[in-house]
Each structure stands twice: as structure tokens, then as C-alpha cells.
C-alpha angles and dihedrals in degrees: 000000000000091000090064093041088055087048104045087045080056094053095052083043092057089054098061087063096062088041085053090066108090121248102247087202101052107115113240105266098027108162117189139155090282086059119115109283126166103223132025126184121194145166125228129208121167134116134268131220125179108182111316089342128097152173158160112283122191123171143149123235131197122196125194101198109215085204141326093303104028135056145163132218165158129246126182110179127178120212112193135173114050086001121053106187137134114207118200119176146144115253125210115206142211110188124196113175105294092349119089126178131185149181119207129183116204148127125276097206109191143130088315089046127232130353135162127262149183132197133207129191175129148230142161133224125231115190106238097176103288098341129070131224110211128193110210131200113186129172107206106199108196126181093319097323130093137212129179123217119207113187156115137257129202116204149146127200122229 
């Protein structure tokens, strides 16, 4: 399991190579929903799976953005059917254009208690008007397990 969670982080990694590159046809002055904003506010909603075991996972992330390519922020994410955990953690953010990627040390409390976690991954933003859609690909890695998380956001900065 942790072999296809490094490959598929490489794959989202790769990527951010090819959105690096700048877009030759995008008028000067071009704002947009990518550009540079303080504050963003999103929900999550996705679906967790740890080894054979699954479930429903919804959450609501903030992010303070330090500048354009870096952030700070909260999550607090709810997974819920086989599995019955709350994350919270602190995510730390790299953003390239429309590509963020993160790593985010927290706790999973859940039936067992509290045990440390960290999370590592990636998304990227599609405009929608004023508001992005965001696949997300995370690997939670907590006290020797791992669980992915596929899911999307929904967000605006503001």
C-alpha cells in the first residue's frame, strides 16, 4: 500500500512540473480564481480506505497563505462507516499556479484514541467563476498504518 501511495504522490509531483510552465496566451493582467488571495475556505468530501476498510469522509479546510507559494492552515475532517475518526491537523502548503501540496502533521482520534499522524499531499484547482473545485489525493500515515484519502474540495478565497 505505501508503494502505490509513493507512486501515485510522484505522479501529482511530476505534474507540477508541466503547470509550472507559463501560459504564453494569458492576457497581461489576467486575474482569475489561482491568483494570489490571503485567506480560502473549502469543504472536503471524499472517501477514506485503510487497508480493506472504508468510509465516507467529509471535512472543512482554511488556509492563511504566507504569500503566493506558501500557506498555513487547519483541517478538521470526519470518516465515518467501517471507520469512525476525526483528523485534525495543520497543514503546511506549497502552491504552484493551480497545484498545491502539502504536508500536515496532526492527530486521528478515534475508537483507539489519539495517535499521531502526518499527511502528505496534493490537489489541484479548477476555476469555477469565482470558486475552485479541487481533486485531492492525501496519504495519512498513522502510527505505522496508512490510509488514502480521494476526494474533492470546494472553496473560494477570499
Amino acid at each position: 500500500m505505501i508503494g502505490k501511495s509513493l507512486i501515485a504522490l510522484s505522479m501529482l509531483l511530476t505534474g507540477s512540473v508541466f503547470a509550472a510552465v507559463p501560459d504564453p496566451g494569458a492576457p497581461p493582467g489576467h486575474e482569475s480564481a489561482h491568483d494570489y488571495k490571503p485567506n480560502s475556505l473549502a469543504v472536503f468530501i471524499g472517501v477514506t480506505h485503510e487497508g480493506s476498510e472504508g468510509g465516507l469522509a467529509l471535512g472543512i479546510e482554511y488556509e492563511m497563505r504566507l504569500s503566493k507559494s506558501f500557506g498555513i492552515g487547519v483541517v478538521a475532517e470526519h470518516t465515518s462507516g467501517n471507520l469512525d475518526f476525526w483528523v485534525y491537523a495543520i497543514p503546511v502548503a506549497y502552491h504552484t499556479r493551480s497545484w498545491k501540496f502539502y504536508i500536515a502533521p496532526g492527530i486521528a482520534d478515534g475508537g483507539h484514541g489519539s495517535e499521531s499522524l502526518v499527511r502528505i499531499g496534493g490537489e489541484y484547482a479548477f476555476e469555477v467563476g469565482a470558486w475552485e473545485i479541487s481533486p485531492q489525493l492525501n496519504a495519512d500515515f498513522v502510527e505505522g498504518n496508512e490510509a488514502i484519502v480521494l476526494g474533492i474540495t470546494v472553496g473560494k478565497g477570499f
